[in-house]
Structure formats: structure tokens, C-alpha cells
C-alpha positions as a Markdown table, in Angstrom:
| # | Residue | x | y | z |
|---|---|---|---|---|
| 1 | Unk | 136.6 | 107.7 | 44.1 |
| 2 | Unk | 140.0 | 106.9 | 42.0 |
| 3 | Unk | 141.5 | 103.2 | 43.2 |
| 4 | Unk | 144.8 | 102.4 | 42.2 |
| 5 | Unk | 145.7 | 99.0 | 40.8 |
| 6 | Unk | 141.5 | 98.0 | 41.1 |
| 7 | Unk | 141.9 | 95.7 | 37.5 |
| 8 | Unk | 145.1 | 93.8 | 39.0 |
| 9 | Unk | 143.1 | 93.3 | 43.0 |
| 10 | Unk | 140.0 | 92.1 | 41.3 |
| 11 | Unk | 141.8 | 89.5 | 39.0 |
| 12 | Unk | 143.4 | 88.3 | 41.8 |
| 13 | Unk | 140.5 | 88.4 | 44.4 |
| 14 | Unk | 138.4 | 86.6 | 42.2 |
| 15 | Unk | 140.8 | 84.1 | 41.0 |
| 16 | Unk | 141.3 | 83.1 | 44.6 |
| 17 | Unk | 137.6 | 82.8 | 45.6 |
| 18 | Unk | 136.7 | 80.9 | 42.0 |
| 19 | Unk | 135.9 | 77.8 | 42.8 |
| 20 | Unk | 133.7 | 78.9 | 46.4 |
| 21 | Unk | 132.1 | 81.8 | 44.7 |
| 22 | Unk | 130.7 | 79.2 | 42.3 |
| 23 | Unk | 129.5 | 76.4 | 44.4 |
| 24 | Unk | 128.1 | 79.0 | 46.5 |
| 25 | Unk | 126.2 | 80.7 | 43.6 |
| 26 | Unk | 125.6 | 77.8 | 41.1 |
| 27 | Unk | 122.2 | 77.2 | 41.9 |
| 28 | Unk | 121.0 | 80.6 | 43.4 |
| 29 | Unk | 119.1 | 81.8 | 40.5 |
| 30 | Unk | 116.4 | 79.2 | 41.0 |
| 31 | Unk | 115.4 | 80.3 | 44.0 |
| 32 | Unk | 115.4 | 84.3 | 42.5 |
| 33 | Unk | 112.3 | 85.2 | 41.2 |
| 34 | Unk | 112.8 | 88.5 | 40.3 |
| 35 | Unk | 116.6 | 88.0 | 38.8 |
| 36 | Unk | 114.5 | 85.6 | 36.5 |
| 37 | Unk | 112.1 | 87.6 | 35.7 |
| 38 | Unk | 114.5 | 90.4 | 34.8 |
| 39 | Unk | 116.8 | 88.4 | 32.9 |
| 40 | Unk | 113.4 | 87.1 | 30.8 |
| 41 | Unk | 112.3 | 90.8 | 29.9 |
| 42 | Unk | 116.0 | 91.3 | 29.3 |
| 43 | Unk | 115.8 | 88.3 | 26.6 |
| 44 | Unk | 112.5 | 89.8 | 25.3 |
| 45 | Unk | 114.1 | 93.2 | 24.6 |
| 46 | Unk | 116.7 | 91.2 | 22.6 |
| 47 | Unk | 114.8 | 89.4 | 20.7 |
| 48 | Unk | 112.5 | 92.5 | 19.8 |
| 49 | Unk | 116.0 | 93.6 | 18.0 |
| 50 | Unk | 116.0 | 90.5 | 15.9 |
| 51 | Unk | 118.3 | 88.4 | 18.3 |
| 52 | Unk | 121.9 | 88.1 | 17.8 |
| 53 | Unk | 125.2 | 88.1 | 20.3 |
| 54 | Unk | 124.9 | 89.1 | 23.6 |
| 55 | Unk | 127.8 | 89.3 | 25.9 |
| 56 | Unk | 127.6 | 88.7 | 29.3 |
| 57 | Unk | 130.9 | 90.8 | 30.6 |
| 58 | Unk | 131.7 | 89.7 | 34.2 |
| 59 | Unk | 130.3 | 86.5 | 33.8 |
| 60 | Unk | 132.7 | 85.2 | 36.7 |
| 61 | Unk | 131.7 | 81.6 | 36.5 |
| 62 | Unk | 129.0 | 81.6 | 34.1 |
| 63 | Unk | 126.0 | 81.1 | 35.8 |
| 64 | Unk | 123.7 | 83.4 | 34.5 |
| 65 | Unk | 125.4 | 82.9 | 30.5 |
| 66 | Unk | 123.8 | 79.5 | 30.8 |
| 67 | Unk | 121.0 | 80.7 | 31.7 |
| 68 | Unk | 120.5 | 83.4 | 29.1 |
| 69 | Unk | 121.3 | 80.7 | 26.6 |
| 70 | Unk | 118.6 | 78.3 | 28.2 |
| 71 | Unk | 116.1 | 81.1 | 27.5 |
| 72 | Unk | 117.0 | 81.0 | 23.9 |
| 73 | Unk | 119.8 | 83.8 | 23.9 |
| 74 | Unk | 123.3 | 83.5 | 22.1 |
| 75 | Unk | 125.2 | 84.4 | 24.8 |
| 76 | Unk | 128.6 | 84.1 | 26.1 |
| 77 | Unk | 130.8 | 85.3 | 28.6 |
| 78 | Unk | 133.5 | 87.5 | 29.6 |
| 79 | Unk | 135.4 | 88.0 | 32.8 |
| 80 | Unk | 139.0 | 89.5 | 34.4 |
| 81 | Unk | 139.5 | 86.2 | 36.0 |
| 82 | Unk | 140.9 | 83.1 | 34.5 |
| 83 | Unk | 140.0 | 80.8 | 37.3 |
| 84 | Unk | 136.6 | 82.3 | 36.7 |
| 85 | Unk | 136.8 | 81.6 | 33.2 |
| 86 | Unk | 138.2 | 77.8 | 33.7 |
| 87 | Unk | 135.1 | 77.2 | 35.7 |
| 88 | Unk | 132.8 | 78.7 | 33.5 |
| 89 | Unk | 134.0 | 76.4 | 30.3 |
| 90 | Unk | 133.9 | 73.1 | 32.7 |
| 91 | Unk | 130.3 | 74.2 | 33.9 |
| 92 | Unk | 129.1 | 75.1 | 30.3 |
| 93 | Unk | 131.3 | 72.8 | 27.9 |
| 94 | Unk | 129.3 | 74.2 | 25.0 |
| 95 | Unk | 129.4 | 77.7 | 25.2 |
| 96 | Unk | 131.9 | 80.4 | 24.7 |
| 97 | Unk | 133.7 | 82.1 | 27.6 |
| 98 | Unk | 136.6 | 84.5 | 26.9 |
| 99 | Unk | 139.4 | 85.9 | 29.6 |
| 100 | Unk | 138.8 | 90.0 | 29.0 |
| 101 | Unk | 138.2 | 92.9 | 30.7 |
| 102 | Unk | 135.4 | 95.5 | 30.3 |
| 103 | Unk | 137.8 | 98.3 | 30.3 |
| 104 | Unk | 138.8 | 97.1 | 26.8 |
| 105 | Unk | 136.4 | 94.7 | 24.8 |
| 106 | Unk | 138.3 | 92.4 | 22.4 |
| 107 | Unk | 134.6 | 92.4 | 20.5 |
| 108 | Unk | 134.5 | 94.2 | 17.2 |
| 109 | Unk | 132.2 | 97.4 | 17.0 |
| 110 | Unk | 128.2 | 96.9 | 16.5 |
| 111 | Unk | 128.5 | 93.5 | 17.0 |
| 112 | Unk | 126.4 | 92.7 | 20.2 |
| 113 | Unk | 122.6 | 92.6 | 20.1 |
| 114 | Unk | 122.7 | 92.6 | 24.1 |
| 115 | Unk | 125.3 | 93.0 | 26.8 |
| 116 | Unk | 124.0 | 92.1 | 30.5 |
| 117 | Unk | 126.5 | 93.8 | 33.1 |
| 118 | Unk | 125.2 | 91.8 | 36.1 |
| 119 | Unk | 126.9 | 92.9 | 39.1 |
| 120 | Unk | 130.5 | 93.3 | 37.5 |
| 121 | Unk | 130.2 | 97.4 | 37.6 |
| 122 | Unk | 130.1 | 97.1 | 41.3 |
| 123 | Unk | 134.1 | 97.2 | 41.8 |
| 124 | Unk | 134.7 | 100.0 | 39.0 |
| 125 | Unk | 135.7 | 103.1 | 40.6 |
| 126 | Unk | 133.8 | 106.0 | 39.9 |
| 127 | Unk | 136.2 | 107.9 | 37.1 |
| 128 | Unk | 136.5 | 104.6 | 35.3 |
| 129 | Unk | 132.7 | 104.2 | 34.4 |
| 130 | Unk | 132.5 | 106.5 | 31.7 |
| 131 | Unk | 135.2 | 104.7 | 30.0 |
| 132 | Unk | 133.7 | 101.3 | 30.0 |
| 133 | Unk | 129.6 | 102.8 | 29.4 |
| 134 | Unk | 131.5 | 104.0 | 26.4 |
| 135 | Unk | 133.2 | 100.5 | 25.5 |
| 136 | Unk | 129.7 | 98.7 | 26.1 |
| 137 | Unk | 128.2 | 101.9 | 23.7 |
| 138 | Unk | 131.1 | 100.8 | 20.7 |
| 139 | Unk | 130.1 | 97.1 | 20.8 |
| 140 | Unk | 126.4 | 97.3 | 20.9 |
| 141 | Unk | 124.8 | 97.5 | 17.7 |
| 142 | Unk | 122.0 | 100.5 | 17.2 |
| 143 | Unk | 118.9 | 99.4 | 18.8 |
| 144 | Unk | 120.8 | 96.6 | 21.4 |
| 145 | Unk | 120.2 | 96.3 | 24.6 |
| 146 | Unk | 121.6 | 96.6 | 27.6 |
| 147 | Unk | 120.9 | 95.4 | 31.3 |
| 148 | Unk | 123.4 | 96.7 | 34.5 |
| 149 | Unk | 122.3 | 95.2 | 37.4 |
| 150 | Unk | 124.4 | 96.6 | 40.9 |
| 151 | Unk | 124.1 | 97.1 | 44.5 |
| 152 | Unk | 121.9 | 100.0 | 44.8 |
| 153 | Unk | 122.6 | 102.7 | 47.8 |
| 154 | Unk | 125.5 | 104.9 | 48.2 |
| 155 | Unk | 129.1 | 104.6 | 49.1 |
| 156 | Unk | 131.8 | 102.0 | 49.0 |
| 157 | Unk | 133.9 | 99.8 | 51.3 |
| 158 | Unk | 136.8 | 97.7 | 51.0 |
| 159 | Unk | 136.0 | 93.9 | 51.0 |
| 160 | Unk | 138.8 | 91.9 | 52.3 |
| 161 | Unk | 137.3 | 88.5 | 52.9 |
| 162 | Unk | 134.4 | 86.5 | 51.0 |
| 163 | Unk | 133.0 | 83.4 | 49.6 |
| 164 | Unk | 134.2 | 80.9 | 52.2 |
| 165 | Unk | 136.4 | 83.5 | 54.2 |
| 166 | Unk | 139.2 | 83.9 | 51.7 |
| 167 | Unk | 141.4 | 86.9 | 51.0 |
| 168 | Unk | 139.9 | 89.5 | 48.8 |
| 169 | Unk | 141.1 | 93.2 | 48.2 |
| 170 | Unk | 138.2 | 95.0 | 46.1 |
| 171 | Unk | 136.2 | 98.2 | 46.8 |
| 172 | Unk | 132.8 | 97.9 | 46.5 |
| 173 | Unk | 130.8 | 100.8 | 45.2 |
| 174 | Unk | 127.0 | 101.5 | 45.7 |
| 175 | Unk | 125.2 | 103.4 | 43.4 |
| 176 | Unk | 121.3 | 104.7 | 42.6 |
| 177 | Unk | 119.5 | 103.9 | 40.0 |
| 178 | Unk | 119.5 | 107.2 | 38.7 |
| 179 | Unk | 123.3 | 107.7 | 39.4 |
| 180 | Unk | 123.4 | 104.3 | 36.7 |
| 181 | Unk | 121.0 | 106.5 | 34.4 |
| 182 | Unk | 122.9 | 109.7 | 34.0 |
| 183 | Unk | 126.2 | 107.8 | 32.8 |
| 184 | Unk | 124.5 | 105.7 | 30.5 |
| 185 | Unk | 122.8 | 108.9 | 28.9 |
| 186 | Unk | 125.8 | 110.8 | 29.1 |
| 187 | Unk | 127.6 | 107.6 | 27.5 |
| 188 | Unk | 124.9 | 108.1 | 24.6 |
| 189 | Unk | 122.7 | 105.1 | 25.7 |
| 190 | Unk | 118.3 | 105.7 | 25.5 |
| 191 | Unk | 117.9 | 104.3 | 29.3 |
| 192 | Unk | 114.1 | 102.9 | 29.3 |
| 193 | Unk | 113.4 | 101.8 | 33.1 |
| 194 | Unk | 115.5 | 102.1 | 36.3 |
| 195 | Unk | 114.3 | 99.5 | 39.1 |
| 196 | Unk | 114.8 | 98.6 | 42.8 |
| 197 | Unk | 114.4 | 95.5 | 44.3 |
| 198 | Unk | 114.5 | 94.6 | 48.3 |
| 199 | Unk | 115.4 | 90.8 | 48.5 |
| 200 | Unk | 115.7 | 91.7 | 52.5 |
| 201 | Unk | 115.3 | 94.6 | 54.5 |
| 202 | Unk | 119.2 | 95.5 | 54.4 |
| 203 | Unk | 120.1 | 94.5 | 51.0 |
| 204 | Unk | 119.0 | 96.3 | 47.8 |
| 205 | Unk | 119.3 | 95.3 | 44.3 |
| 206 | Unk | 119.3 | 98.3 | 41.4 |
| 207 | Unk | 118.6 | 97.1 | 37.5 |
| 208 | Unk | 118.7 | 99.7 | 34.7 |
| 209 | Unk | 117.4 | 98.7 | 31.1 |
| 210 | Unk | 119.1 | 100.9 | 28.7 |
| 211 | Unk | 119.5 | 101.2 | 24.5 |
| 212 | Unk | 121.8 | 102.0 | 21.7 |
């Protein structure tokens, strides 16, 4: 579906549920394993290209960049949102954390190792995926590897309220696993494993691994 204006409503939406989103989801991971164990295969498929940068684009507030570089990974982040961003560098004083937006990487060609889209393709409409599959394809270096993680099913819905209960205006879009797969081959990507995983009998989690 084409959504008019989605980069502008999801910098704003996000900006104004920063700082609940994160106390909500600062700790979550912990009690995830599956995420963790996704993320650690992730790392493994990383290092098997010799290590090196790996962005983490829609970081929001950074959670999972801290934890890639905990693992051992040089990762940093990248999101639409400034507040996002703020809270990302006061959570993770070390690490790097850039305002951008996957439509157009300010990240030099070949020059990722990985690039973990976790959840952040889930408010891209449709016509716009091709475009930023293609960006991710430009920055990652032959052999790199990528992870998208989204909501798995089919359809989308407008979300006007979360995190707390505040004001939100971004579509949500659902997608298969193999729906994932088919852009990132047509993008030019090797896609290696597409997964499932049922946290609860209403929610589904979808997680393709993918290659330059």
C-alpha cells in the first residue's frame, strides 16, 4: 500500500513515545530467549566474514546496539528519531548513534560487515521496500550479513496510540517470511533461512538471515 508523509508520522510518533518506549523495552531482551539466540547466530554470521561495522538501522533507543556490542560486535545505531537517538547516547555513552533514515544511508558503499533491521521495516509501505533492500544492498560489503526481523502475517493497520497511551500515527505492515525473501533476492541479497517464531498464540515474530 502507498502512505503519504510515512517518514514525517514515524519521526514524530516515535519522538513523542521515546522516553516510554524505552523504559518499557530496556530490559525486555533478557527475558527473550529466542531474540538472543537469533541475535548470537546473527553475530556468528559476522564474525565468519572477518568482523567489522555493523549498523543497527532503527535502533530507536538502542537497546539491542548494546547488546550486539556486548556480544563482541562493532555496532552502532541509526534511527528517524532524535528523541530516540538522545536516549540511545545517554543509555550507551560509549557507542555511536547517528539521526538517519534507511531510505537514505549517510554510510559509504561496502562498508558494513552486518546490518540488523530489527523491527524498523514494519512501518515501510510496501512500494518503499525495494528502495531501502537496495540501500542496505549498497552499504553491505560482499559476503555481509544481514538480519530483518518483523511482524510476520499479512496486512496492516493504522496505530494511533502506544507505549503509555500516547499519540502515534504509523501504519503497521505484516509480512511472511517468504514475502521478506522475494525482495531481498530481487534486491540482489543470497537469503539463507526464513524463521517463525510464536512468543504467544496471537503474536508472531518473522526473522530472515540474508547475504551480500
Amino acid at each position: 500500500m502507498r502512505v503519504a508523509g510515512w517518514l514525517d508520522d514515524t519521526r514524530i510518533s516515535y519522538d513523542t513515545v521515546a522516553v516510554s518506549y524505552a523504559a518499557m523495552l530496556r530490559d525486555a531482551l533478557a527475558g527473550e530467549p529466542f531474540q538472543r539466540g537469533i541475535l548470537a547466530l546473527f553475530a556468528e554470521l559476522v564474525r565468519a566474514q572477518g568482523n567489522g561495522a555493523v549498523a543497527d538501522i532503527g535502533c530507536g533507543p538502542g537497546r539491542l546496539t548494546g547488546y550486539l556490542h556486548s556480544i563482541g560486535l562493532d555496532a552502532f545505531g541509526v534511527d528517524l528519531s532524535p528523541a530516540m537517538i538522545d536516549i540511545a547516547r545517554q543509555d550507551h555513552p560509549g557507542l555511536r548513534f547517528e539521526v538517519g533514515t534507511m531510505t537514505d544511508l549517510d554510510l559509504a558503499d561496502n562498508s558494513l560487515t552486518g546490518l540488523l533491521a530489527w523491527f524498523s521495516l514494519i512501518h515501510v509501505p510496501d512500494d518503499e521496500v525495494p528502495a531501502v533492500l537496495a540501500e542496505f544492498f549498497r552499504v553491505l560489503r560482499p559476503g555481509g550479513a544481514l538480519l530483518v526481523g518483523f511482524h510476520a502475517g499479512e496486512g496492516s493497520r493504522l496505530k494511533t496510540e502506544g507505549y503509555g497511551g500516547h499519540p502515534m500515527k504509523v501504519y503497521v505492515h505484516r509480512r511472511s517470511p517468504a514475502r521478506i525473501a522475494d525482495w531481498l533476492s530481487a534486491a540482489g541479497f543470497k537469503v539463507e533461512a526464513e524463521m517463525e517464531h510464536h512468543p504467544a498464540p496471537d503474536i508472531r515474530g518473522g526473522f530472515v538471515f540474508a547475504s551480500r
